[in-house]
N, CA, C and O atoms as CSV, one atom per row, in Angstrom:
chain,resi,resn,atom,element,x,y,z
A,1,UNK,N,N,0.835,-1.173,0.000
A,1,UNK,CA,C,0.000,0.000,0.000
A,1,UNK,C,C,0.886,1.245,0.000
A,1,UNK,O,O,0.989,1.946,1.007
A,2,UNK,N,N,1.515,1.506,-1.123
A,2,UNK,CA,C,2.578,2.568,-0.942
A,2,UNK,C,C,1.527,3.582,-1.412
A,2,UNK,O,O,0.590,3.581,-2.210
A,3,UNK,N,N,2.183,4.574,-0.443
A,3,UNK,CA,C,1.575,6.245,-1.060
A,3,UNK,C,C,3.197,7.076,-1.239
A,3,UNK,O,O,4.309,6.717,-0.855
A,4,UNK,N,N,2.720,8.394,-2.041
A,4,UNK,CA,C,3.937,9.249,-2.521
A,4,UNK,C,C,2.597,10.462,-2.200
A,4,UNK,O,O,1.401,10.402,-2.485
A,5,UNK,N,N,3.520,11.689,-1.390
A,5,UNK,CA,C,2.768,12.968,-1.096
A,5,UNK,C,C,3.594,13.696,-1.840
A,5,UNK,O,O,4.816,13.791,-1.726
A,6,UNK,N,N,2.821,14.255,-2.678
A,6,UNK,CA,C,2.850,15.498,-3.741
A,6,UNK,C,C,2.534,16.965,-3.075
A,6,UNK,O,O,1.630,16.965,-2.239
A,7,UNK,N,N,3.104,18.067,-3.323
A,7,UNK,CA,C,2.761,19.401,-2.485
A,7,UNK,C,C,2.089,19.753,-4.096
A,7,UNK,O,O,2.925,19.692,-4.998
A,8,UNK,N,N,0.913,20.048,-4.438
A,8,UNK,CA,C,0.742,20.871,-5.546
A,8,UNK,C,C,0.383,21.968,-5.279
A,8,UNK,O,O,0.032,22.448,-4.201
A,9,UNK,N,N,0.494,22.561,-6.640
A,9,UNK,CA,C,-0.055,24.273,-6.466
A,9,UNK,C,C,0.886,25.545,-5.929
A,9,UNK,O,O,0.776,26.695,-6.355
A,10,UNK,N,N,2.098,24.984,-4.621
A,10,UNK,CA,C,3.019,25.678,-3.844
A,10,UNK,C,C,3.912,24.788,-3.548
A,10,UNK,O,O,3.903,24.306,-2.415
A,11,UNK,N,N,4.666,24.467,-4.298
A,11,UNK,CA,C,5.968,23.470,-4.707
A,11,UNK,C,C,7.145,24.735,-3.352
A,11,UNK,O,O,8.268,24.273,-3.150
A,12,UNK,N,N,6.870,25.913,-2.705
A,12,UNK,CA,C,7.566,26.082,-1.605
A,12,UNK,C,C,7.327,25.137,-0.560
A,12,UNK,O,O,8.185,24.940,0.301
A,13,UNK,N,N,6.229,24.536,-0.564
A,13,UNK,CA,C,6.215,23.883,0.899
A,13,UNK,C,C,6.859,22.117,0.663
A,13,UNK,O,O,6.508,21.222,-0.105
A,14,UNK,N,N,7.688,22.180,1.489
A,14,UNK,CA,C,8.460,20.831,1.032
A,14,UNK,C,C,9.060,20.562,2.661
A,14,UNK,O,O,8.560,20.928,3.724
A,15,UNK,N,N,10.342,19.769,2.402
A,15,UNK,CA,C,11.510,19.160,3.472
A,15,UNK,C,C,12.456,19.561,2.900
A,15,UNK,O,O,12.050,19.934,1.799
A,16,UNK,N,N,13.722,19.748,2.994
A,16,UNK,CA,C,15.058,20.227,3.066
A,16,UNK,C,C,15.715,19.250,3.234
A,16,UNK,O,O,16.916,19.287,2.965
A,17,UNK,N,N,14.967,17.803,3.852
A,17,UNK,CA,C,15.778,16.556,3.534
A,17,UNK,C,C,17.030,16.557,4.767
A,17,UNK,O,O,18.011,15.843,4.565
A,18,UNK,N,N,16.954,17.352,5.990
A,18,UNK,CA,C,17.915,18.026,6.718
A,18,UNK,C,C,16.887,17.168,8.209
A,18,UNK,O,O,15.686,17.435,8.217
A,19,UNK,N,N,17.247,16.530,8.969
A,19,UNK,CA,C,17.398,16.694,10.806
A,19,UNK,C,C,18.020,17.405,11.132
A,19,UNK,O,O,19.198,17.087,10.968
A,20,UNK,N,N,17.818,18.696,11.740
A,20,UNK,CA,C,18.548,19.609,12.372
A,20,UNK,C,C,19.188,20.045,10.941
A,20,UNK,O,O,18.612,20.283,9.880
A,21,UNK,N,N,20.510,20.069,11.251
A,21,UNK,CA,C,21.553,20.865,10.253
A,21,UNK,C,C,22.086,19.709,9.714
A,21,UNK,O,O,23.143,19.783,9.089
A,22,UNK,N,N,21.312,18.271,9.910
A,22,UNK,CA,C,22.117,17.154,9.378
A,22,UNK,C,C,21.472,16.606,8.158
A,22,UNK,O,O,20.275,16.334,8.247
A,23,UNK,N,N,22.175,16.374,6.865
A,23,UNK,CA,C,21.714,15.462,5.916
A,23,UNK,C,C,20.710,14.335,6.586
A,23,UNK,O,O,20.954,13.697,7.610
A,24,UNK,N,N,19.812,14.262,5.967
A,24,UNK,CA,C,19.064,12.544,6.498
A,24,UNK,C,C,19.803,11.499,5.627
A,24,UNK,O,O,19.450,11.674,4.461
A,25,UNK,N,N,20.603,10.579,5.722
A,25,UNK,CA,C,20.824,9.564,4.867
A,25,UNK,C,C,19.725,8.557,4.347
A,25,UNK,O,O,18.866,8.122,5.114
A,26,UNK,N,N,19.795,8.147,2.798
A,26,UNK,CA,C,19.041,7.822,2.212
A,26,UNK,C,C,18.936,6.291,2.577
A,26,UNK,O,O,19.887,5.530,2.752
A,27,UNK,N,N,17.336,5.932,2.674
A,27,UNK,CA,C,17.166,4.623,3.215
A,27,UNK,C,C,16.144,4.307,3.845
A,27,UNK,O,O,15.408,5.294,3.844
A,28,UNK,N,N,15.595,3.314,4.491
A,28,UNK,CA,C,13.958,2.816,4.953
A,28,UNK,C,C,14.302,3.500,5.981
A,28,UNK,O,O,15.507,3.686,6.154
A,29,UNK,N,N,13.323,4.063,6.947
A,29,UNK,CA,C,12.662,4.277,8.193
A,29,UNK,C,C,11.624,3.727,8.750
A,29,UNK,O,O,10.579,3.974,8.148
A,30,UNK,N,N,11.490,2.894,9.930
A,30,UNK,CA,C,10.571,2.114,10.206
A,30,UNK,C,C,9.959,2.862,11.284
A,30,UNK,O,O,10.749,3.515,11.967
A,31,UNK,N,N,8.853,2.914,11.564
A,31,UNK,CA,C,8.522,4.238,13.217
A,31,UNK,C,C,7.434,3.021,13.409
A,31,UNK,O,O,7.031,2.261,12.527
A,32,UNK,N,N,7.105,3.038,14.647
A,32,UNK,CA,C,6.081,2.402,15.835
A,32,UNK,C,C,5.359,3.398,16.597
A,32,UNK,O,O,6.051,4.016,17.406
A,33,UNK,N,N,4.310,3.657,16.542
A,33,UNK,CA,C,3.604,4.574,16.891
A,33,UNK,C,C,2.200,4.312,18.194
A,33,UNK,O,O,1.007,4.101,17.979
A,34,UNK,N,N,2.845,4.418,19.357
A,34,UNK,CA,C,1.299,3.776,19.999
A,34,UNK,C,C,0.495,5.035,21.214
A,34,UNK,O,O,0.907,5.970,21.901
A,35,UNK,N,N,-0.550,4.515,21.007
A,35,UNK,CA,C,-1.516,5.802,21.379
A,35,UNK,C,C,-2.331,4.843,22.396
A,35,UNK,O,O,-2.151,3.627,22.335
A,36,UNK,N,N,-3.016,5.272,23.110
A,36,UNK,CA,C,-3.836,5.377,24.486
A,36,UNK,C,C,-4.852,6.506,24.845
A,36,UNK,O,O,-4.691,7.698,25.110
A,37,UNK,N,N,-6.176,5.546,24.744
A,37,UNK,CA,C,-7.217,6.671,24.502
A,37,UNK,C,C,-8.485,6.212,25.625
A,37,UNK,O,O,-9.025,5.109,25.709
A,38,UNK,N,N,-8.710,7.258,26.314
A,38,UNK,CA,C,-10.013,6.994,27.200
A,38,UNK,C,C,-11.308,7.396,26.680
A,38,UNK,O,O,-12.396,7.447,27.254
A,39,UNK,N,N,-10.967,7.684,25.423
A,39,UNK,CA,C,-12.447,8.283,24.419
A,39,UNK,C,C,-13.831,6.855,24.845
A,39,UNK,O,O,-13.639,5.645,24.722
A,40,UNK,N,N,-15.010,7.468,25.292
A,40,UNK,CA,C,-16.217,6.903,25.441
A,40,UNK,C,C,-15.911,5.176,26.315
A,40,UNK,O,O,-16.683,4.219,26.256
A,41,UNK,N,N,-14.636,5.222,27.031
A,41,UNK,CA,C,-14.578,4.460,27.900
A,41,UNK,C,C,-13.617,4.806,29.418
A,41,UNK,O,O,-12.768,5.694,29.496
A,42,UNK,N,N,-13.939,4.031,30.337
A,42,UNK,CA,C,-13.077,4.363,31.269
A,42,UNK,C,C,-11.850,3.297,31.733
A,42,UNK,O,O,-11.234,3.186,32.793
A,43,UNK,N,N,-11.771,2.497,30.331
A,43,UNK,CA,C,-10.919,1.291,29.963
A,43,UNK,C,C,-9.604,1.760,29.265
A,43,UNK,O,O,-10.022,2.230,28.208
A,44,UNK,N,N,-8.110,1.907,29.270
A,44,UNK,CA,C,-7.894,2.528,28.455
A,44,UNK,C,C,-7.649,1.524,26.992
A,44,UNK,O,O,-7.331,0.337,27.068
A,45,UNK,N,N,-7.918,2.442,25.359
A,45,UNK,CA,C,-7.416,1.886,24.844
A,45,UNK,C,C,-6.191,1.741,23.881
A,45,UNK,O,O,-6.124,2.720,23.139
A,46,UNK,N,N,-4.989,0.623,23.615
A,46,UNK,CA,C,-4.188,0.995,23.542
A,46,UNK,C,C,-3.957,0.343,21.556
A,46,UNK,O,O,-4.036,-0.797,21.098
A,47,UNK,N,N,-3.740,1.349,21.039
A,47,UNK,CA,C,-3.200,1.027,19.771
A,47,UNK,C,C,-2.235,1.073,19.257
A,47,UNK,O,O,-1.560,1.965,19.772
A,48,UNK,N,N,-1.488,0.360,18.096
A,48,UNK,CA,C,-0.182,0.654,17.443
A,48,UNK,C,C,-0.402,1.374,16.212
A,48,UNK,O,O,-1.591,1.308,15.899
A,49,UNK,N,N,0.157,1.908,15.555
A,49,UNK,CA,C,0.391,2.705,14.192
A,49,UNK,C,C,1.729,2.068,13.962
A,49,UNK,O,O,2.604,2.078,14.828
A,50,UNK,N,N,1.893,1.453,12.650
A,50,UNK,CA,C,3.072,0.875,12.388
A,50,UNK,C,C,3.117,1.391,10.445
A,50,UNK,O,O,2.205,1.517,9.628
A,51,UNK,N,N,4.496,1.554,10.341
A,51,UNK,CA,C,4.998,2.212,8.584
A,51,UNK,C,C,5.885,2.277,8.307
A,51,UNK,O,O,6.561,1.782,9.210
A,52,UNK,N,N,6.555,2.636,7.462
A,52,UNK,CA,C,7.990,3.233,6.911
A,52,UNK,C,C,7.995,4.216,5.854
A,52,UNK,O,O,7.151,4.470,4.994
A,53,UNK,N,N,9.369,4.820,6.155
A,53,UNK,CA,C,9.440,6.052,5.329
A,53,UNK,C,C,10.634,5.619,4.350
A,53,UNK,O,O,11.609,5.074,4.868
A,54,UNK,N,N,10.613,5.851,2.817
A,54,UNK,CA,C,11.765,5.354,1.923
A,54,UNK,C,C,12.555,7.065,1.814
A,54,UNK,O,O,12.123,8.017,1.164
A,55,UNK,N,N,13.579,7.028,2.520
A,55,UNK,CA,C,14.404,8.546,1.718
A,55,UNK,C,C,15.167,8.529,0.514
A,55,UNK,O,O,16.283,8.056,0.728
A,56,UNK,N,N,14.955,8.928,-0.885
A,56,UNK,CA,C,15.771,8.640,-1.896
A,56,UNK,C,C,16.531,10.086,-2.191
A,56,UNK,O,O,15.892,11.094,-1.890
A,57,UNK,N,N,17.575,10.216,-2.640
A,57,UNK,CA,C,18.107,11.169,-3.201
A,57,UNK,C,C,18.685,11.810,-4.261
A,57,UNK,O,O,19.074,12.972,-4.143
């Protein structure tokens, strides 16, 4: 299920491809993402968000 985000219309708004003042080196990024929510319960609940990011250059 790959997606690619396009800025149209204002090709200024982008990334710089930079952490801090540092090059990002090109390559997969994997992130784990988990959230905890008391929405319409007093149970909490706990989810993962899982993805990767491809950097090419």
């Amino acid at each position: 299920n790959d997606q690619q985000y396009v800025a149209k219309g204002n090709e200024s708004i982008g990334w710089n491809g930079k952490f801090g003042s540092n090059d990002v080196i090109p390559g997969v990024y994997v992130y784990i993402i988990e959230t905890v929510s008391l929405l319409n319960s007093s149970v909490p609940k706990t989810e993962f968000l899982t993805g990767d990011v491809t950097i090419i250059r």
